[in-house]
C-alpha positions as CSV (number, residue, x, y, z in Angstrom):
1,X,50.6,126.4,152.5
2,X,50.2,130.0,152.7
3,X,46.3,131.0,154.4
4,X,43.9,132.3,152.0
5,X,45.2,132.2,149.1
6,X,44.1,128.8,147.7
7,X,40.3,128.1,146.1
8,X,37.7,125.9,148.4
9,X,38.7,122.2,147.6
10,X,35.2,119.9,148.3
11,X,33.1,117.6,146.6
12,X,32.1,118.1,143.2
13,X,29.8,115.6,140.8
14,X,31.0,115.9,137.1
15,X,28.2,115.3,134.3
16,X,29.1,113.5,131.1
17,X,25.9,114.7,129.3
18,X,26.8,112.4,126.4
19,X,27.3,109.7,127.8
20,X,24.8,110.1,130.1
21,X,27.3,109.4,133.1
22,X,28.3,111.0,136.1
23,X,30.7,110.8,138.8
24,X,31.3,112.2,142.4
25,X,35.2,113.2,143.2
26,X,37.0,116.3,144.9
27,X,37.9,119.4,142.9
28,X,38.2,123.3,143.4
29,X,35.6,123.4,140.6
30,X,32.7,125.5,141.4
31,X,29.0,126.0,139.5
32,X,25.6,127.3,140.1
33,X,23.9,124.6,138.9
34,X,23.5,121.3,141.8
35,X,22.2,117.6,142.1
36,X,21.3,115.4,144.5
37,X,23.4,112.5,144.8
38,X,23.1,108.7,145.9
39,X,24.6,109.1,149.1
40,X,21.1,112.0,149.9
41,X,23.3,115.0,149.8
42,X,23.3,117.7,147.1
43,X,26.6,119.0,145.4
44,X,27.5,121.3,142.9
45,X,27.6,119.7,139.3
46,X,29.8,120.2,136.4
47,X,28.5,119.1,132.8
48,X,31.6,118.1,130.6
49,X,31.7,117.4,127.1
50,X,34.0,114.5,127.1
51,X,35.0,111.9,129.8
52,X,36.4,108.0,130.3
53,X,32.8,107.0,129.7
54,X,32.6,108.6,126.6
55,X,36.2,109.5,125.4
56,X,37.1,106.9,121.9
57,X,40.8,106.3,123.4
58,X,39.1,104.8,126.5
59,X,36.3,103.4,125.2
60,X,38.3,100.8,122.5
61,X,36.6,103.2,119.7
62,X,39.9,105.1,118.5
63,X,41.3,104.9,114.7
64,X,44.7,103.5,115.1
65,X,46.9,105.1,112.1
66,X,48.3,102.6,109.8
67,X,52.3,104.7,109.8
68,X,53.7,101.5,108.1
69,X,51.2,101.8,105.1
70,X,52.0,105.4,104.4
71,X,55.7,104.8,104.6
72,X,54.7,102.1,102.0
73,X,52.8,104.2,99.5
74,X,55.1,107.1,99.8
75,X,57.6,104.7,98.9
76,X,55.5,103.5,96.2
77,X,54.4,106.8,94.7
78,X,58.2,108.4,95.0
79,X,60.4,105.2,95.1
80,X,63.9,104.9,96.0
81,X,66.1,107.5,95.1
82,X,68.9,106.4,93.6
83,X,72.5,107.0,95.0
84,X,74.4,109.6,92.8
C-alpha cells in the first residue's frame, strides 16, 4: 500500500437510532459526535437509519411477493392467446 494516501482505519460505534441498537466495529468512518462505550473508552459514533437490528429482510418482517398469483391473474384478465 502506497503511504498516505489511505483514510485512518480505527474503531467506530454505529448507532441504529430506530432500533435503539448499537454496535462497535472498525471503519474509516469519521464524526464529531462520540460515546462512551462498554469496554470504558470513548469512540466516535455514527447514527444510521437502518441496520440488521432493524432492517425487515433481517428481521423476518419483509413482504414476500406472491409472482405466481400475478402470473395467474394476468392470465385470468388476458387469457390464452390463441395460435393463429
Amino acid at each position: 500500500m502506497k503511504p498516505g494516501i489511505h483514510p485512518p482505519y480505527g474503531p467506530v460505534v454505529f448507532r441504529d437510532r430506530a432500533a435503539n441498537h448499537a454496535f462497535l466495529t472498525r471503519s474509516t468512518m469519521t464524526s464529531d459526535k462520540t460515546i462512551e462505550w462498554e469496554d470504558g473508552n470513548t469512540y466516535p459514533v455514527v447514527d444510521v437509519e437502518i441496520s440488521s437490528v432493524s432492517h425487515p429482510s433481517y428481521t423476518g418482517t419483509a413482504r414476500v411477493l406472491d409472482t405466481a398469483g400475478r402470473v395467474e391473474r394476468f392470465e385470468r384478465r388476458y387469457g390464452q392467446r390463441e395460435a393463429r
